[in-house]
C-alpha positions as CSV (number, residue, x, y, z in Angstrom):
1,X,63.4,80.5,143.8
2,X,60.6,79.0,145.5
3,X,60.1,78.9,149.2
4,X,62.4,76.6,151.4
5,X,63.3,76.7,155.2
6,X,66.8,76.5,155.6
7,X,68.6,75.6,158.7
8,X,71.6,77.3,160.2
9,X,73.2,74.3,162.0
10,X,75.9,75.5,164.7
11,X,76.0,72.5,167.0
12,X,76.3,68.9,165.6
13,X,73.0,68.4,167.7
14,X,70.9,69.8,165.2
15,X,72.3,68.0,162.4
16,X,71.4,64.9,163.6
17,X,67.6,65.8,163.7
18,X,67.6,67.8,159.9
19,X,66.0,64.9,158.0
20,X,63.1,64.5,160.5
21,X,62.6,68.3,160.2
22,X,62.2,68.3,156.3
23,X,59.6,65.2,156.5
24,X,57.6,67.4,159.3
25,X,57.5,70.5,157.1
26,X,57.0,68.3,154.0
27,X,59.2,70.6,151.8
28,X,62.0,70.0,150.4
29,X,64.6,72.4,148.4
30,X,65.2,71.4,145.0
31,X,68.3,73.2,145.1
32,X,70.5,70.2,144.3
33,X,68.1,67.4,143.6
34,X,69.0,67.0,140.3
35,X,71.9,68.1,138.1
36,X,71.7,71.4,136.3
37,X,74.4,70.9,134.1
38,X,72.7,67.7,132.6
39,X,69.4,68.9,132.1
40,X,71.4,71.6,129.8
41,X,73.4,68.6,128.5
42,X,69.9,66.6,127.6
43,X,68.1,69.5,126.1
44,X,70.8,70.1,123.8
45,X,71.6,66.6,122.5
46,X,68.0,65.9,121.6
47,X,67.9,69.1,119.7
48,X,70.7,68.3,118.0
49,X,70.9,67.9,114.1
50,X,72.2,64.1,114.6
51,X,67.9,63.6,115.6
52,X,66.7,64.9,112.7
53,X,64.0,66.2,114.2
54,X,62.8,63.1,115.9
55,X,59.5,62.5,113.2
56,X,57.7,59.3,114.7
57,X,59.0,56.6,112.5
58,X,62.1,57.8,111.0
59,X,65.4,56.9,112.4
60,X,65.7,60.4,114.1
61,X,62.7,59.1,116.0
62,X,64.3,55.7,116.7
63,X,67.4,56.8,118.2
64,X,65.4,59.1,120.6
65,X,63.7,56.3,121.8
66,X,67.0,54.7,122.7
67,X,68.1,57.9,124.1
68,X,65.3,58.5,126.7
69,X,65.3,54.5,127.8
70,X,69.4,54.4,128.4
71,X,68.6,57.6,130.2
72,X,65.8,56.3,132.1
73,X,67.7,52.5,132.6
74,X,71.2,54.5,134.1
75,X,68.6,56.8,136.6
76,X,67.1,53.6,138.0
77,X,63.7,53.7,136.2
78,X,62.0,50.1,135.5
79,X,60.1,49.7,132.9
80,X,56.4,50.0,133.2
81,X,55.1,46.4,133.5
82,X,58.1,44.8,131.9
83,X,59.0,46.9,128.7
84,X,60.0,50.7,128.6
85,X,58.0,50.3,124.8
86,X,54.3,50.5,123.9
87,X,53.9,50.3,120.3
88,X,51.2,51.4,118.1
89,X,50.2,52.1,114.8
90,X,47.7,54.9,113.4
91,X,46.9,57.0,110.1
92,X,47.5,60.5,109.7
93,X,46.5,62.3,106.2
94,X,46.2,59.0,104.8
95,X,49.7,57.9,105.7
96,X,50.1,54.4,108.2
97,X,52.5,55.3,111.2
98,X,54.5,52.9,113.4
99,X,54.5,54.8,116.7
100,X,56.2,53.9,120.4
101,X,55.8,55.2,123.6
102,X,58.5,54.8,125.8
103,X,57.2,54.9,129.7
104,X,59.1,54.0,132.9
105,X,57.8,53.8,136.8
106,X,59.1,54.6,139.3
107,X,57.0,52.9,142.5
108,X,55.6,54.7,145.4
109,X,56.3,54.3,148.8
110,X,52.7,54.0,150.4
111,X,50.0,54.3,147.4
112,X,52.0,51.7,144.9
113,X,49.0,50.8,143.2
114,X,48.2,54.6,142.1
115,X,49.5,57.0,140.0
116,X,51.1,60.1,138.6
117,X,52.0,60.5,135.4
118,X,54.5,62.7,134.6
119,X,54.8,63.5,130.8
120,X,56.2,65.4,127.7
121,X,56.1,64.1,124.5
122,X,59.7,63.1,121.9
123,X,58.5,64.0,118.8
124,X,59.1,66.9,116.5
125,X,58.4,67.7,112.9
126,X,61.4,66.2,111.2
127,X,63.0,67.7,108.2
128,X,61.3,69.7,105.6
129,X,62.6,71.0,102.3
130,X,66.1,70.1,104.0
131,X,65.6,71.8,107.3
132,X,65.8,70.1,110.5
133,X,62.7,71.2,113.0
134,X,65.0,70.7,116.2
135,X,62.4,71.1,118.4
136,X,64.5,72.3,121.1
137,X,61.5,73.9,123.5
138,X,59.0,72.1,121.6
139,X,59.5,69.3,123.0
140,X,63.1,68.6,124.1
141,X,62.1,70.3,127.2
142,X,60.0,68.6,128.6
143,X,61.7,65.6,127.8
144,X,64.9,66.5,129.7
145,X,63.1,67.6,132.2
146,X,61.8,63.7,132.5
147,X,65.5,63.1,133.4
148,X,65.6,65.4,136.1
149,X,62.2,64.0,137.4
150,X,64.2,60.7,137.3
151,X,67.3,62.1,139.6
152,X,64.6,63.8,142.2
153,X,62.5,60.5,142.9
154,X,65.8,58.7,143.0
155,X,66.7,60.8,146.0
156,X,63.1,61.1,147.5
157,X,61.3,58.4,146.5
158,X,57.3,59.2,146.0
159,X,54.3,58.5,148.2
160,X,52.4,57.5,144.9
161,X,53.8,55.4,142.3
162,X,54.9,57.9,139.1
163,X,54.8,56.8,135.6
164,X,57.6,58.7,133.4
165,X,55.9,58.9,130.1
166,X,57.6,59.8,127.1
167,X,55.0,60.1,124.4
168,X,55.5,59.9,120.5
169,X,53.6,61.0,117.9
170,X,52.0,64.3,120.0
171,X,52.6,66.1,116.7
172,X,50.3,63.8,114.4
173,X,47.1,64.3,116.5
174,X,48.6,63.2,120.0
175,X,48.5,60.2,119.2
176,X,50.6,58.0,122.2
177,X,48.9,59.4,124.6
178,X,45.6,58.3,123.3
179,X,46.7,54.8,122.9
180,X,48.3,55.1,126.5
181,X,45.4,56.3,127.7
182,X,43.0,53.7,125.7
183,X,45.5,50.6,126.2
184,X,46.7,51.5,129.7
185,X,49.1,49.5,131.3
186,X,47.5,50.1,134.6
187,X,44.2,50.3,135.9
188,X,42.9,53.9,134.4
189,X,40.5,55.0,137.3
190,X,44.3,54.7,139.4
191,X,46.0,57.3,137.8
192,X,44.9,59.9,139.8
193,X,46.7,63.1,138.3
194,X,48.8,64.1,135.5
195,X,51.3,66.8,135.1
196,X,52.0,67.3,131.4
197,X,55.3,69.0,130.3
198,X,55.4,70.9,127.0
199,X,57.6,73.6,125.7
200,X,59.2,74.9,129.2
201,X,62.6,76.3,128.3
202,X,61.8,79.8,127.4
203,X,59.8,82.4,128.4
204,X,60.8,86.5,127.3
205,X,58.3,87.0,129.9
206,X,59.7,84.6,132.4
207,X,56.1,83.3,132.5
208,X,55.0,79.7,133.1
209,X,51.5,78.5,132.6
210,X,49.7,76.1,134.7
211,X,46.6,74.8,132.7
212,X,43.6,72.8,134.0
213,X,43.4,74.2,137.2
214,X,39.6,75.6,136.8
215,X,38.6,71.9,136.5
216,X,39.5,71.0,139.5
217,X,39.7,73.2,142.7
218,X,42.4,70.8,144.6
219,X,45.2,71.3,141.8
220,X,43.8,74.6,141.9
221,X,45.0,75.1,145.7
222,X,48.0,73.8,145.0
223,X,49.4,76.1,141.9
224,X,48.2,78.9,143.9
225,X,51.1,78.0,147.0
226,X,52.9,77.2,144.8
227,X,53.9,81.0,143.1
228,X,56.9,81.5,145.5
229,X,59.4,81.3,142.6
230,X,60.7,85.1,142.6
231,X,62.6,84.3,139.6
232,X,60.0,83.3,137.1
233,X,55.7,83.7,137.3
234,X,53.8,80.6,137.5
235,X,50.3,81.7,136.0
236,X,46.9,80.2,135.9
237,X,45.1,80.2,132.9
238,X,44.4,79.3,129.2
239,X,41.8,77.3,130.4
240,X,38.4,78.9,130.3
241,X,36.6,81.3,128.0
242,X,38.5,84.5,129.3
243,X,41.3,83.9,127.1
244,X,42.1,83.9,123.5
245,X,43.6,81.2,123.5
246,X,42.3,77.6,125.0
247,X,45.1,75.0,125.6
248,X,42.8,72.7,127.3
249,X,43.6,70.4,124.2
250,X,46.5,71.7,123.0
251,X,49.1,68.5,124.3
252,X,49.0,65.3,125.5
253,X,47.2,66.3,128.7
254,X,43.8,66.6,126.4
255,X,43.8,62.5,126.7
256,X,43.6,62.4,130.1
257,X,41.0,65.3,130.3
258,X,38.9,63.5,128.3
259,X,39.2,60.3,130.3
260,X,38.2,62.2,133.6
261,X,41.6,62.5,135.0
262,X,42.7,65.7,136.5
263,X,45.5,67.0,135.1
264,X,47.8,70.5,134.5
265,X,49.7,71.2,131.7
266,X,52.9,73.1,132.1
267,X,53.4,75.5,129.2
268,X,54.8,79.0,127.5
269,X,53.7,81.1,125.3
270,X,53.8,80.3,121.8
271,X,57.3,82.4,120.6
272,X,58.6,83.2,116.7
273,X,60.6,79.9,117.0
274,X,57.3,77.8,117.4
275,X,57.5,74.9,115.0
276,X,60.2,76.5,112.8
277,X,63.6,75.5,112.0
278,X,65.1,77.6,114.7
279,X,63.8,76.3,117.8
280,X,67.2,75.1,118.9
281,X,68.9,74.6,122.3
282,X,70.7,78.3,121.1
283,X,67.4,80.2,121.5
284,X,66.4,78.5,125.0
285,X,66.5,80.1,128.2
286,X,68.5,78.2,130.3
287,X,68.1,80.5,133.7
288,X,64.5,80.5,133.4
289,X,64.8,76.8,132.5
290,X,66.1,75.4,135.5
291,X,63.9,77.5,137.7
292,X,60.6,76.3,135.6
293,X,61.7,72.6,136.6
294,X,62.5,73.6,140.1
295,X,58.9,74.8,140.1
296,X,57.0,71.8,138.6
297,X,58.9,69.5,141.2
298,X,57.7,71.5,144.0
299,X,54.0,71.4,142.3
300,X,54.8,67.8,142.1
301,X,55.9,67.6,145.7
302,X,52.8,69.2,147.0
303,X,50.4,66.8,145.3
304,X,52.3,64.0,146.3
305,X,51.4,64.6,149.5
306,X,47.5,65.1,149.5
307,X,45.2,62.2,149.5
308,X,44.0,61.3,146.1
């Protein structure tokens, strides 16, 4: 659990002046900022069977979509610039897709006009030979954790204005967000970060990886206070030569790299359920879940507060 100052309030004197202590120490618990029980809820209805695996373009897909924007519509997130859709079409192996983003805002209290975006991406593989790829970790994870996102900045509303994006077609060539990041909505050179949620539900290892930090140092400074979590590791690495594997473009965080925008992509290790038909909400972690959320809000928290 990651580091939090906790008050032992006696007199009714000192409740009075808790709120102004938390805004001087500029750290807040995420103890109770959003609902465990529903991000267990979400996780496990996406990965359902009744998704089919969420393929962009089938009907899985579809009701998904409809899924994430009721979600995002009951926790008080507007639509980005007037629709919660961004549509878009592409070819994949010589097949046309009809693809749709589905990105909400919610708007900062003293940098409106720039951004965070906080992603994870809807899709999955679908159904093959009659199996349904769930896709629980990959990527129903990240995309419940989008809800809880939702509940925190409800409660503590951000400095900077944060754009909830809920990318499709990661799966065919991360394809949303490179139309996002080629048709943005908003000025491009004002999104100033991005924190990129894929697979973060399990861990054997109870190991979380923060990628992108050796690009830049500031993001850098921030994973490393950020390791207070003595229930799971938040790592550095996967980003330079040292290790085997690169995932510099391995998700939807590779569009932003390549647009110049700093970035850190919250990840696992790849596990035996890793695109197969038995990545369901059954073979999560859900301990090691909660805390991995609880951990990318306080990362979250931190860079809210620097000057970007």
């Amino acid at each position: 659990m990651y580091r939090t100052f906790y008050f032992k309030v006696i007199l009714c004197f000192f409740c009075f002046n808790l709120n102004a202590q938390i805004e001087i120490n500029k750290t807040i618990t995420t103890d109770s900022l959003f609902s465990e029980s529903q991000l267990l809820k979400h996780i496990k209805a996406l990965s359902s069977d009744a998704f089919e695996g969420r393929r962009t373009g089938t009907q899985g897909a579809i009701k998904a979509r409809k899924y994430i924007i009721n979600q995002f519509h009951a926790l008080g997130v507007l639509p980005l610039k007037g629709s919660y859709e961004q549509d878009f079409t592409f070819s994949n192996s010589g097949k046309f897709y009809k693809g749709t983003n589905v990105l909400g805002i919610i708007n900062g209290t003293e940098f409106s006009n720039k951004y965070i975006v906080i992603s994870a991406h809807y899709d999955h593989e679908g159904i093959k030979l009659g199996q349904i790829y769930n896709g629980a970790d990959d990527d129903a994870s990240g995309i419940s954790a989008l809800f809880s996102f939702s509940e925190y900045l409800s409660k503590y509303p951000p400095k900077y204005s944060v754009i909830l994006a809920a990318f499709d077609a990661e799966e065919l060539g991360l394809q949303g967000s490179k139309y996002f990041v080629n048709h943005s909505k908003v000025t491009l050179s004002d999104i100033k970060v991005n924190l990129n949620m894929d697979m973060i539900s399990r861990s054997d290892k109870n190991e979380l990886f923060a990628v992108g930090t050796i690009h830049h140092n500031f993001l850098k400074q921030v994973i490393l206070k950020s390791q207070d979590s003595k229930k799971i590791k938040l790592l550095i690495g996967h980003d330079d030569g040292s290790w085997k594997d690169n995932w510099t473009f391995a998700s939807d965080h590779a569009n932003f790299y390549q647009k110049n925008i700093p970035f850190i992509y919250f990840g696992v290790d790849d596990h035996e359920d890793y695109h197969e038909p038995t990545d369901d909400f059954e073979n999560i972690h859900p301990k090691f879940y909660i805390e991995a959320v609880k951990v990318i809000i306080e990362v979250f928290q931190k860079i809210d507060q620097l000057k970007l």
